[in-house]
TORMI-903681 format. One record per atom (N, C-alpha, C): residue number from 1; atom name; x, y, z. Coordinates in steps of 0.02 Angstrom, whole numbers. Each point is the difference from the previous one (the first is absolute). Layout:
REM residues N
ATOM,NUM,CA,X,Y,Z;
...
***
This chain:
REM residues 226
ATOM,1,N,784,-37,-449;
ATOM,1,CA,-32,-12,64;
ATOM,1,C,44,-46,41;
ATOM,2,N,19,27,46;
ATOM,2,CA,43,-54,49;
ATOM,2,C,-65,-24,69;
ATOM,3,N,-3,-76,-9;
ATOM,3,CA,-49,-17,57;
ATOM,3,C,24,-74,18;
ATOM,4,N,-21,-13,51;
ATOM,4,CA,17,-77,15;
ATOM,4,C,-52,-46,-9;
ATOM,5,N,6,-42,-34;
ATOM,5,CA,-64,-60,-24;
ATOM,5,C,6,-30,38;
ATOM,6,N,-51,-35,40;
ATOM,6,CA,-21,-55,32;
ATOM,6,C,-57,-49,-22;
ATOM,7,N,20,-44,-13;
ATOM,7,CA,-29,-59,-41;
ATOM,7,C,-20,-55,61;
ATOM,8,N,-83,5,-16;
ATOM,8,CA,-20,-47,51;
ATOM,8,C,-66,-58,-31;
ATOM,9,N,8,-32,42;
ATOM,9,CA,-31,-91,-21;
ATOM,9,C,-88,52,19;
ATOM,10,N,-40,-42,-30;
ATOM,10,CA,-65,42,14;
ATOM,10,C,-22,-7,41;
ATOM,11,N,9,-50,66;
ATOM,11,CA,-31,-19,47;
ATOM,11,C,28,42,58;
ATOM,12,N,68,29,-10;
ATOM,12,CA,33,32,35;
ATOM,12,C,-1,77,-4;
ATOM,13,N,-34,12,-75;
ATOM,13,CA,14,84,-17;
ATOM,13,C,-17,44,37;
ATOM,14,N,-77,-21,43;
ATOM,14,CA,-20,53,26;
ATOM,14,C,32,2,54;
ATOM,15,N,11,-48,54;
ATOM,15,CA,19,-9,79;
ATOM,15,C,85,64,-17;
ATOM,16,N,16,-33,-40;
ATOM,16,CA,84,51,-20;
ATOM,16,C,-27,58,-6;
ATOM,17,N,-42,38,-48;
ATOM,17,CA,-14,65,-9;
ATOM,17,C,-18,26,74;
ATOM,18,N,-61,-17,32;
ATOM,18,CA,-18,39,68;
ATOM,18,C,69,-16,29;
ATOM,19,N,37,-56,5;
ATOM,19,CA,65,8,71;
ATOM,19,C,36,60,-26;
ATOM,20,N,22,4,-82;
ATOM,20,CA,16,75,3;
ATOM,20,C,-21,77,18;
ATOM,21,N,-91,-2,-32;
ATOM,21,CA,-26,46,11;
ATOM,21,C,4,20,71;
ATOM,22,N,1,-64,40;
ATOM,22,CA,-1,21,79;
ATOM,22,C,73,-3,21;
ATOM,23,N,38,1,-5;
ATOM,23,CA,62,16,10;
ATOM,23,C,27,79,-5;
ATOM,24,N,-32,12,-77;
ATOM,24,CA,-1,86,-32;
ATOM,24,C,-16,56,56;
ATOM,25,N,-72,-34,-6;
ATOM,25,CA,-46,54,62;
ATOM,25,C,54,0,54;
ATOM,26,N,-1,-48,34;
ATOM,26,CA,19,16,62;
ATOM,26,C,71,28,25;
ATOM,27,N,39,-3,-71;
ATOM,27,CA,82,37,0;
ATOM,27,C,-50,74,-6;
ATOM,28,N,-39,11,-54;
ATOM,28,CA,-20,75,-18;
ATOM,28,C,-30,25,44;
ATOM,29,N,-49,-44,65;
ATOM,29,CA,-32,35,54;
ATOM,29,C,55,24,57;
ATOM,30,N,61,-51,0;
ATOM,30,CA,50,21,53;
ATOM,30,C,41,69,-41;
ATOM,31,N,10,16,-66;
ATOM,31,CA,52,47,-4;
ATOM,31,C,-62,54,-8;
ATOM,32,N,-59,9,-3;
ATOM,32,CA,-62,37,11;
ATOM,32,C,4,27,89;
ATOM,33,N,4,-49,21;
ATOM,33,CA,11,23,56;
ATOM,33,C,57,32,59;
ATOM,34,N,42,-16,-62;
ATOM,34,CA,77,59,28;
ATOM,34,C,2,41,-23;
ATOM,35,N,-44,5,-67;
ATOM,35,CA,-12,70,-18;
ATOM,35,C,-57,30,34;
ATOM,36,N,-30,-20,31;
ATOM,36,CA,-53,41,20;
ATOM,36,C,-70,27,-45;
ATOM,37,N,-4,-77,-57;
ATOM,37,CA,-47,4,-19;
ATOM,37,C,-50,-75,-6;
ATOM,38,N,-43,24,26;
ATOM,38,CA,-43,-59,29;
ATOM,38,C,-65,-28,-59;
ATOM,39,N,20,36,-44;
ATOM,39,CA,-40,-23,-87;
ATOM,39,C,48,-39,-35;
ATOM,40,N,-36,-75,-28;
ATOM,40,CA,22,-25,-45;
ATOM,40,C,-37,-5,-58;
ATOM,41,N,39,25,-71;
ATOM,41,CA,-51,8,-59;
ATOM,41,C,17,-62,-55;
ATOM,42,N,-51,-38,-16;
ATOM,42,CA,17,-43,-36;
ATOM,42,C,-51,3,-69;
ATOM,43,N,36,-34,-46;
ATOM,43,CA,-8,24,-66;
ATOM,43,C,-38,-64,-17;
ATOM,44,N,-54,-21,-25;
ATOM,44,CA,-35,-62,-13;
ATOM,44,C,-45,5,-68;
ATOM,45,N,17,-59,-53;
ATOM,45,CA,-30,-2,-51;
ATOM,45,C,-45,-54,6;
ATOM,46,N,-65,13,-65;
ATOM,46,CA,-34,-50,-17;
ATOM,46,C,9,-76,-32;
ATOM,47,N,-41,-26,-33;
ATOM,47,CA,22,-68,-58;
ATOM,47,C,-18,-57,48;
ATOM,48,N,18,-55,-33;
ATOM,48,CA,-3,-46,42;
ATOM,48,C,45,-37,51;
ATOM,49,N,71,0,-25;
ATOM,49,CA,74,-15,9;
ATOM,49,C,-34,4,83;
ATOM,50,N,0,89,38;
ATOM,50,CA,5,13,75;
ATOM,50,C,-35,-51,34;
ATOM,51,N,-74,19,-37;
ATOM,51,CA,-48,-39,63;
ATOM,51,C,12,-15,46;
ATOM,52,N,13,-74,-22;
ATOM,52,CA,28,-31,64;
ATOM,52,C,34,12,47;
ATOM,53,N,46,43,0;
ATOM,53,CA,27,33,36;
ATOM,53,C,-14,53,35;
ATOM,54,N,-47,32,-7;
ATOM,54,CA,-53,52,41;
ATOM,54,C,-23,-54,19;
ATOM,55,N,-38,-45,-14;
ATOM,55,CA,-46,-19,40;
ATOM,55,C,27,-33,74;
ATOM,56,N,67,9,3;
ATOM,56,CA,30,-23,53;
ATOM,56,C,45,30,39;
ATOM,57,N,-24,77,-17;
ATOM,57,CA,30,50,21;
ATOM,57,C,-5,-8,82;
ATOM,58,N,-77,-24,28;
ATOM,58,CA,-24,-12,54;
ATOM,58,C,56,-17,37;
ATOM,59,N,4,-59,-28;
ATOM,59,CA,74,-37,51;
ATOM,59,C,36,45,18;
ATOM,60,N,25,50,-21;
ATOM,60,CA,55,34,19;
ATOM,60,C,-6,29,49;
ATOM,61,N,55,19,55;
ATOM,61,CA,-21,9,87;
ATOM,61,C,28,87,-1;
ATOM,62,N,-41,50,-39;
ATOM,62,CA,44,59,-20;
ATOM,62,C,-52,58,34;
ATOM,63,N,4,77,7;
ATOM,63,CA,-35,31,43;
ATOM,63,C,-28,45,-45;
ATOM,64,N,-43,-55,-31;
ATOM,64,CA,-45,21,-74;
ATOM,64,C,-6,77,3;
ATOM,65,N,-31,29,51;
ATOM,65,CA,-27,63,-11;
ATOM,65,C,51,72,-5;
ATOM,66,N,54,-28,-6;
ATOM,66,CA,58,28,-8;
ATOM,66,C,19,-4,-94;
ATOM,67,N,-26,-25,-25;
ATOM,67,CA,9,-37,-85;
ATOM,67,C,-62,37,-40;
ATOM,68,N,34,22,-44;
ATOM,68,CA,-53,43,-73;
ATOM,68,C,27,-46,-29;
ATOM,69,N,-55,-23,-39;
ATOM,69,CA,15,-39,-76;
ATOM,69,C,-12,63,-52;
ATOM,70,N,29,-17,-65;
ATOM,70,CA,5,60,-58;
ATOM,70,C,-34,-63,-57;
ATOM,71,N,-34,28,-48;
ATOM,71,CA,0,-2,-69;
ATOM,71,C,39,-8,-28;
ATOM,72,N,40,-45,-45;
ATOM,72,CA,50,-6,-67;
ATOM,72,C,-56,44,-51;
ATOM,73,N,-32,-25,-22;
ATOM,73,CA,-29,1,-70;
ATOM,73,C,-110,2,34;
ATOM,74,N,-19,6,-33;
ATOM,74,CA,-70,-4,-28;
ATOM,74,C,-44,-10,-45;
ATOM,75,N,-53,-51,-16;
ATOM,75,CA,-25,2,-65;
ATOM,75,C,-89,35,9;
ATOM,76,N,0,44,-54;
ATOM,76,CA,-50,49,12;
ATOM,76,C,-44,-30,-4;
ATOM,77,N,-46,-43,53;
ATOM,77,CA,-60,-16,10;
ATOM,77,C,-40,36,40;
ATOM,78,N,-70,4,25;
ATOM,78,CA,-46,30,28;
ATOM,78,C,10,-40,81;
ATOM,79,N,10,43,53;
ATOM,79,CA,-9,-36,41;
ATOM,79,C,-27,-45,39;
ATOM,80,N,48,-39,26;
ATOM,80,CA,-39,-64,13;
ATOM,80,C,0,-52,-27;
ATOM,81,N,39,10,-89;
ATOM,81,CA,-6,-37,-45;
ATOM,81,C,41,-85,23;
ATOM,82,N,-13,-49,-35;
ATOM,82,CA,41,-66,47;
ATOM,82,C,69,0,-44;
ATOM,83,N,6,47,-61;
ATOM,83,CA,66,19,-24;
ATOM,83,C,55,31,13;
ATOM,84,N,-33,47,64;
ATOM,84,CA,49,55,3;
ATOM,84,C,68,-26,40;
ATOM,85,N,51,28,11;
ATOM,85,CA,38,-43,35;
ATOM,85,C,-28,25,76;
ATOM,86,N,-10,63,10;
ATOM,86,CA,-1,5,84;
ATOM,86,C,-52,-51,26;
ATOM,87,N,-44,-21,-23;
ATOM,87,CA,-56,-48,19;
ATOM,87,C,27,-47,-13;
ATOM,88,N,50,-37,-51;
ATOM,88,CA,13,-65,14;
ATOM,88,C,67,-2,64;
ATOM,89,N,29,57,22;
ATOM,89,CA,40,-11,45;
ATOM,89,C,-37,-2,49;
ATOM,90,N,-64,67,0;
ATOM,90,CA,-9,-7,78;
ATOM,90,C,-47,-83,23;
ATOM,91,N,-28,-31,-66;
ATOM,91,CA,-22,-64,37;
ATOM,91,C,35,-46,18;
ATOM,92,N,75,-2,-40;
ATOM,92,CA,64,-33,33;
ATOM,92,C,-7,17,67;
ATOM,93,N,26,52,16;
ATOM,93,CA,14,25,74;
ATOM,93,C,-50,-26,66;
ATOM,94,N,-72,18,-30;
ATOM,94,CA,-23,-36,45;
ATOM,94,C,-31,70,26;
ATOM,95,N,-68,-8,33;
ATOM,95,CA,-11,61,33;
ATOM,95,C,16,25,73;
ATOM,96,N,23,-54,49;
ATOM,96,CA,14,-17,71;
ATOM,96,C,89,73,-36;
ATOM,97,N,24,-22,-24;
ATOM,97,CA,75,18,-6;
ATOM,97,C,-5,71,-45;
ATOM,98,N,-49,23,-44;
ATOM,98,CA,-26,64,-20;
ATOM,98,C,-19,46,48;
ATOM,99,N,-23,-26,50;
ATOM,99,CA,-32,40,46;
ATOM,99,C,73,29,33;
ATOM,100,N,67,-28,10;
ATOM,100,CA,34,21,37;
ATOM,100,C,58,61,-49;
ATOM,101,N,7,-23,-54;
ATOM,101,CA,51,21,-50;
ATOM,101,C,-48,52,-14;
ATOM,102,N,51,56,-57;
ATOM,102,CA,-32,59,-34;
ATOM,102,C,18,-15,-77;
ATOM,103,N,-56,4,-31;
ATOM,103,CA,12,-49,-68;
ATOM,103,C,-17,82,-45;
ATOM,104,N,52,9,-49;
ATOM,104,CA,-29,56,-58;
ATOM,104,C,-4,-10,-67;
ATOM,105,N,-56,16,13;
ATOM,105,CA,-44,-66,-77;
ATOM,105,C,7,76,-83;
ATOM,106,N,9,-5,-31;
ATOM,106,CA,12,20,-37;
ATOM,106,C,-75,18,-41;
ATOM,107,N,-22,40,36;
ATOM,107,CA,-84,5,-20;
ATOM,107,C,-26,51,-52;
ATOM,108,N,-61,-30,-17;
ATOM,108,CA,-23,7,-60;
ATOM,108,C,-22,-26,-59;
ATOM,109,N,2,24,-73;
ATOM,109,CA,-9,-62,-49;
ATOM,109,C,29,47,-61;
ATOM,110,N,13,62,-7;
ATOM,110,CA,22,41,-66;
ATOM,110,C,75,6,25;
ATOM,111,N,45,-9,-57;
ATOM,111,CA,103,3,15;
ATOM,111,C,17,81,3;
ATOM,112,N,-44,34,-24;
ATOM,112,CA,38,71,34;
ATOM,112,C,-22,26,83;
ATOM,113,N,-72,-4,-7;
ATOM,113,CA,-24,5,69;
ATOM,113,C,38,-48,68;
ATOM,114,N,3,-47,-53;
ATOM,114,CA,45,-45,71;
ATOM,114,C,68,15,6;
ATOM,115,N,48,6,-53;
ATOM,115,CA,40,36,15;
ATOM,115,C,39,51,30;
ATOM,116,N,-55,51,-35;
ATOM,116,CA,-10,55,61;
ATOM,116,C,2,8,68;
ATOM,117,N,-54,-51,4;
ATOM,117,CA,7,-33,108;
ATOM,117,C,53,-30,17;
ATOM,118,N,34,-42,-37;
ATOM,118,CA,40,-63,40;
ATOM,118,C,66,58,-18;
ATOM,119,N,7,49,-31;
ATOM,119,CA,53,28,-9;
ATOM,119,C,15,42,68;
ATOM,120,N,-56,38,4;
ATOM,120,CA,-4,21,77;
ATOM,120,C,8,-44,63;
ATOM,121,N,-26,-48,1;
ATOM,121,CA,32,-45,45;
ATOM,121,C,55,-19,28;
ATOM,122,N,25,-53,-64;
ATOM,122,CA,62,8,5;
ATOM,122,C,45,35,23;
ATOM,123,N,-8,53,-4;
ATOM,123,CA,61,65,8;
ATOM,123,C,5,-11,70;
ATOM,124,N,-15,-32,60;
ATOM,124,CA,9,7,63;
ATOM,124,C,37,-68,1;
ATOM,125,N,12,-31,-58;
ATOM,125,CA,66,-62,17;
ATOM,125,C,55,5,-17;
ATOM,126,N,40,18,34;
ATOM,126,CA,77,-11,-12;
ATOM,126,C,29,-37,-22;
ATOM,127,N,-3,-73,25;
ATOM,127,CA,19,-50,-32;
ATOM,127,C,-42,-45,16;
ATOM,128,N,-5,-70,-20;
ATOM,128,CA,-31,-60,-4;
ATOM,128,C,46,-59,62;
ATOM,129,N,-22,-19,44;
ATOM,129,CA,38,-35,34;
ATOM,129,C,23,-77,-40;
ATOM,130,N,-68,-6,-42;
ATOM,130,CA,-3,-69,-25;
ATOM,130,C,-57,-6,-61;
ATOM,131,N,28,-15,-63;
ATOM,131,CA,-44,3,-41;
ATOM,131,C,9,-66,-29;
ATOM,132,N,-100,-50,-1;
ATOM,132,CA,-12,-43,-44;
ATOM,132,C,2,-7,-65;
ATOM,133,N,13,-15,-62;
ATOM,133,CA,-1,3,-57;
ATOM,133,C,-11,-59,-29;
ATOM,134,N,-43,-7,-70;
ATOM,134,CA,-3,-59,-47;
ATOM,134,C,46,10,-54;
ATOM,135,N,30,-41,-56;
ATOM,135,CA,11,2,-73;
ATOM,135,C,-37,-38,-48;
ATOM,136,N,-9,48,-29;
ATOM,136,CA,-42,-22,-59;
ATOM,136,C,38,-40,-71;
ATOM,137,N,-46,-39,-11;
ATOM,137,CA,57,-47,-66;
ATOM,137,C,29,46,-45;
ATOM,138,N,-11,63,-6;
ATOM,138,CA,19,52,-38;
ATOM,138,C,67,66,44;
ATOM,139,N,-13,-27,42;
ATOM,139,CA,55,28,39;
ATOM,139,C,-30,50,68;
ATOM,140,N,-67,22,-20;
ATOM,140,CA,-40,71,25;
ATOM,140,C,5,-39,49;
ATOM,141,N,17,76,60;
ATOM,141,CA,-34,-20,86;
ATOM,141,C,-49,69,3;
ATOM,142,N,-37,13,54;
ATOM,142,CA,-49,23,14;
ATOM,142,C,-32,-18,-56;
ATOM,143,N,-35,87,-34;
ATOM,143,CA,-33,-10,-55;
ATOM,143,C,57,68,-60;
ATOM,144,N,46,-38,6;
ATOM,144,CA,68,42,-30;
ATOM,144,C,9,-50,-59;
ATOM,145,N,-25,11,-69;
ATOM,145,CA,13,-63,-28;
ATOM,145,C,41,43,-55;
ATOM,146,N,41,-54,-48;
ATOM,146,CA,56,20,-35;
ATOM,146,C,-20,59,-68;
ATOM,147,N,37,33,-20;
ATOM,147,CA,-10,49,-35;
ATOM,147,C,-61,35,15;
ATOM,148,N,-14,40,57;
ATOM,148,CA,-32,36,39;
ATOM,148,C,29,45,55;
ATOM,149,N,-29,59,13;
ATOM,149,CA,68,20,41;
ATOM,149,C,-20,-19,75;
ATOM,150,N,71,-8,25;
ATOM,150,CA,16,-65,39;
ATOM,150,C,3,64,76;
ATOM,151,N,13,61,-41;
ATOM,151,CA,7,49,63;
ATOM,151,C,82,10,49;
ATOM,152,N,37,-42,-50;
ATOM,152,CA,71,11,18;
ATOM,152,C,74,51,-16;
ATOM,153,N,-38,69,-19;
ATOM,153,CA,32,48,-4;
ATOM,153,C,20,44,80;
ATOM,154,N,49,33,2;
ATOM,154,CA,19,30,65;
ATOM,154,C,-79,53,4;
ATOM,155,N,-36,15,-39;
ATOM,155,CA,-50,65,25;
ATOM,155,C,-85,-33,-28;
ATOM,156,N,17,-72,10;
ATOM,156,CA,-56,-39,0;
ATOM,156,C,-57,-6,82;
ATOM,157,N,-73,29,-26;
ATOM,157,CA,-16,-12,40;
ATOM,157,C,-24,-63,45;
ATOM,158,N,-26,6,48;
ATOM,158,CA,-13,-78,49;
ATOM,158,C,-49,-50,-21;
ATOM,159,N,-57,30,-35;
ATOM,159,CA,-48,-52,-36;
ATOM,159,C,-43,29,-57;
ATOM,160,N,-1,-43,-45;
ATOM,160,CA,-3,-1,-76;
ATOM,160,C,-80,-41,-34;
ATOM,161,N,-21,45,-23;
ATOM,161,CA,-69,-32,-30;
ATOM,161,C,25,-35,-69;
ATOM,162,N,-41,-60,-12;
ATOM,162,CA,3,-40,-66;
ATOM,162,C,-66,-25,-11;
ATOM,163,N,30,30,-81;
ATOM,163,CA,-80,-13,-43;
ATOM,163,C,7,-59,-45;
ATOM,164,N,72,-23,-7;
ATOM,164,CA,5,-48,-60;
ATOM,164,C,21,-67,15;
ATOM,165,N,-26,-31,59;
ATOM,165,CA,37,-52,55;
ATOM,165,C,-43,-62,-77;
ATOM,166,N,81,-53,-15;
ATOM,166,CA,-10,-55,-36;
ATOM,166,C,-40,-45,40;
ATOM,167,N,-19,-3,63;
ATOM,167,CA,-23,-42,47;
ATOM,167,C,-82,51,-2;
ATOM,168,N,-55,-38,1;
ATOM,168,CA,-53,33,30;
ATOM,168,C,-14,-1,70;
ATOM,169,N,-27,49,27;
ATOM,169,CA,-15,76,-42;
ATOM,169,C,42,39,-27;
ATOM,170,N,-4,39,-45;
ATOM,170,CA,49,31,-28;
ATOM,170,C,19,66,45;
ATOM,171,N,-71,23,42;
ATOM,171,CA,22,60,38;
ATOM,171,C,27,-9,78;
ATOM,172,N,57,2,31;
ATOM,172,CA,18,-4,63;
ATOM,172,C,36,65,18;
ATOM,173,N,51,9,63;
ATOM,173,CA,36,19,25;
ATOM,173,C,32,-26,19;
ATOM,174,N,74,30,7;
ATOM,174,CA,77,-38,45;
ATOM,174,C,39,47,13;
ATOM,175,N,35,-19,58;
ATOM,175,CA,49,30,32;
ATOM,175,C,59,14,-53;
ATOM,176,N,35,48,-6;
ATOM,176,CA,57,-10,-61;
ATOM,176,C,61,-41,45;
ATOM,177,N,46,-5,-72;
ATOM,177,CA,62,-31,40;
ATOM,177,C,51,49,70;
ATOM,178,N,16,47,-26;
ATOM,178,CA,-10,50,29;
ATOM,178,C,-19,-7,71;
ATOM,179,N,-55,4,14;
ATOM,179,CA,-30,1,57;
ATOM,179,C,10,-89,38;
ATOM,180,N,-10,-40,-35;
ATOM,180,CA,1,-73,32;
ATOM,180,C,85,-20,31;
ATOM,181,N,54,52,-51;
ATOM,181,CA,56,-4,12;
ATOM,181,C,19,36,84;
ATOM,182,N,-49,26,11;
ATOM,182,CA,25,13,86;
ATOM,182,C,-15,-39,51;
ATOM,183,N,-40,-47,-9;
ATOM,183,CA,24,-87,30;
ATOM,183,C,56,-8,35;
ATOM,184,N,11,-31,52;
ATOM,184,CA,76,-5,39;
ATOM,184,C,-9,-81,-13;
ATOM,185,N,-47,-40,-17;
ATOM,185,CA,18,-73,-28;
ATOM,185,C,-74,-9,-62;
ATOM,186,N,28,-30,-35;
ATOM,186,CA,-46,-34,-50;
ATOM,186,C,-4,-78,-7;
ATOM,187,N,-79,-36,7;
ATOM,187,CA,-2,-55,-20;
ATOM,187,C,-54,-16,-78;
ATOM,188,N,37,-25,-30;
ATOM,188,CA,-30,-34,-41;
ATOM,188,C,-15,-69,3;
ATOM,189,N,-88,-4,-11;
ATOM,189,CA,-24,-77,-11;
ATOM,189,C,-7,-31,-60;
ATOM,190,N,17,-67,-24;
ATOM,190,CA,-40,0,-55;
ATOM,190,C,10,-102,-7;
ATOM,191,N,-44,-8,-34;
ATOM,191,CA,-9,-86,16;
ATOM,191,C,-22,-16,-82;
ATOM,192,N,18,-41,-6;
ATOM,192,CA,-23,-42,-69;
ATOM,192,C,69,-8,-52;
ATOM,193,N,-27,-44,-32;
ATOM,193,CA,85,-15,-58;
ATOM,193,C,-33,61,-75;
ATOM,194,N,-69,28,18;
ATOM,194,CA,-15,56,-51;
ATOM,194,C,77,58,27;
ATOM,195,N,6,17,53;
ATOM,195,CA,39,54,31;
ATOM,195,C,84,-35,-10;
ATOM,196,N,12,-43,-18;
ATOM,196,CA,74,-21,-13;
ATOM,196,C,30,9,-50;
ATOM,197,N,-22,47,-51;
ATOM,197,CA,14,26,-27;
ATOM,197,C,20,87,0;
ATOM,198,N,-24,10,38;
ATOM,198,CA,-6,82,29;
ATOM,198,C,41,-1,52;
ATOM,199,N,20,-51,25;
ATOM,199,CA,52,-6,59;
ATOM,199,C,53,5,-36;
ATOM,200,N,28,-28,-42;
ATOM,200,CA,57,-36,-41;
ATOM,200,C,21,75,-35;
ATOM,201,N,-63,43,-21;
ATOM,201,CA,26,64,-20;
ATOM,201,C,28,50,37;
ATOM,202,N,-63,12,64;
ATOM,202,CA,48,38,51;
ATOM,202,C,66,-37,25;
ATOM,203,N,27,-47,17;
ATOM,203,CA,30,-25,9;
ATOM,203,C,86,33,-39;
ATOM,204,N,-34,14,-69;
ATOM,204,CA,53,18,-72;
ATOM,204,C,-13,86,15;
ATOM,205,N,-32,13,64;
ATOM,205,CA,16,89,-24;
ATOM,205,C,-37,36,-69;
ATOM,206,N,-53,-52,-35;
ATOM,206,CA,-43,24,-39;
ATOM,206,C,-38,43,43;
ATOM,207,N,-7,72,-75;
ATOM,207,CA,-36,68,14;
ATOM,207,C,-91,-35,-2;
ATOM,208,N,-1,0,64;
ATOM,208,CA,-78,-23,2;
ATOM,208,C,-30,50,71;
ATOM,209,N,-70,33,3;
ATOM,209,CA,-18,30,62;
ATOM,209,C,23,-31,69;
ATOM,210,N,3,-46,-1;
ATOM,210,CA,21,-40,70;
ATOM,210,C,59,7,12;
ATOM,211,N,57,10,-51;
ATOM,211,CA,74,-12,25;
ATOM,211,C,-12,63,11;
ATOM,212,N,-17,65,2;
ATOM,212,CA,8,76,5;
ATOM,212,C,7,-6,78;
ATOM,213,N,-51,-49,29;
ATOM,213,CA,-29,14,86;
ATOM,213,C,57,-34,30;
ATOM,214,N,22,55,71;
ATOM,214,CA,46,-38,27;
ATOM,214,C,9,24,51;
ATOM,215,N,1,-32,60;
ATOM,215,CA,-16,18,83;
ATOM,215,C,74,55,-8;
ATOM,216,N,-16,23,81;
ATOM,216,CA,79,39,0;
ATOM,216,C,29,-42,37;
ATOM,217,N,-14,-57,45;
ATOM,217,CA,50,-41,24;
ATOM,217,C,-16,-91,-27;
ATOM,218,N,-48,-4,-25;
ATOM,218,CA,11,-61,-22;
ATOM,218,C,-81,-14,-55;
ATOM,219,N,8,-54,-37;
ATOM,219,CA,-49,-6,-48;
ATOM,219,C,6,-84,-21;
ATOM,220,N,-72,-45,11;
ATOM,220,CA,10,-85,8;
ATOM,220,C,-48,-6,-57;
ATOM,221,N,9,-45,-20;
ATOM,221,CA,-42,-19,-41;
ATOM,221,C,-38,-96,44;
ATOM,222,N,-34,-2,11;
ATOM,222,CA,-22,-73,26;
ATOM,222,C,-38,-26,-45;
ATOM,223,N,11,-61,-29;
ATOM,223,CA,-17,-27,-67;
ATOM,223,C,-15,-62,18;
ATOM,224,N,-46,-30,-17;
ATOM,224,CA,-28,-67,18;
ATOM,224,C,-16,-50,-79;
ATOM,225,N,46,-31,-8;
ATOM,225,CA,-24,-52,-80;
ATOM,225,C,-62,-38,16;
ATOM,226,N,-55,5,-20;
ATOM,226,CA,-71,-43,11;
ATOM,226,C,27,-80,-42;
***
């Protein structure tokens, strides 16, 4: 995995992440707009790491209704559930800033049925302008966890049901690598001295789900020591 680490004091982590995030957008809304495409698709995961950072998505001075957010991953709850990730993002977000964006929630609660849908979905994204990501002390991002298939073969499809997730629930969905790999930037969050260890590996080019993912023009890792 080739990525650039950025190591930040905790008081500082988040203000650094949005000046990038908002930096991203607004290079990807200007070369969107010499191409003559006026959609920006962004890739956003659950956990706790983001939060904060949705929740301050607000701040950002961007022409929301121009922006799809995507699904990383899903954990098969009943909707509505206060587990699922699309509900803990969309109460990040805020409902004033939902109302303007087009959010695609990865719906449902069974991994083939949902699959099924978000597979169809998907298929109308080309690429990812900007995708959020966590790491897990085990290396897993989305819900791609190690010795599982990760979905990184050339004739792998875009999203992958799992029944055997070491994390509960055991049943979710995720985007494969594959598919997350058409990203034109990747950020990774992750905070705690639990995760400094999982840094130190990707770091070494250890075969872990996370080193697989890798923007086509750039891939950060923003790391905050608590």
């Amino acid at each position: 995995m080739s990525f650039d680490l950025v190591v930040c004091k905790k008081e500082e982590w988040t203000d650094t992440v949005l000046d990038y995030i908002s930096k991203t957008i607004s290079d990807q809304l200007r070369v969107g707009q010499k191409n003559g495409n006026q959609i920006l698709n962004i890739l956003v995961s659950g956990g706790t790491t983001p939060i904060g950072i949705y929740k301050r998505f607000h701040e950002l001075p961007f022409p929301w209704q121009q922006i799809h957010l995507w699904q990383a991953d899903e954990r098969c709850f009943p909707e509505n559930h206060l587990d699922r990730n699309d509900v803990v993002i969309k109460n990040a977000l805020g409902k004033d800033l939902l109302s303007k964006i087009t959010f695609h929630s990865m719906a449902g609660e069974e991994p083939l049925k949902m699959t099924a849908f978000y597979q169809q979905e998907i298929q109308s994204v080309s690429h990812f302008d900007l995708s959020i990501l966590g790491i897990g002390e085990d290396g897993h991002t989305a819900s791609l966890f190690p010795g599982n298939d990760l979905g990184d073969s050339t004739n792998s499809v875009d999203v992958i049901p799992v029944f055997n997730s070491p994390k509960l629930p055991l049943e979710r969905i995720s985007l494969s690598v594959n598919c997350i790999n058409r990203s034109s930037h990747i950020v990774y969050l992750a905070s705690g001295e639990s995760k400094k260890d999982v840094i130190e590996k990707l770091k070494q080019n250890t075969d872990l789900p996370a080193s697989k993912v890798k923007g086509r023009f750039s891939t950060k890792i923003f790391y905050s020591l608590d």
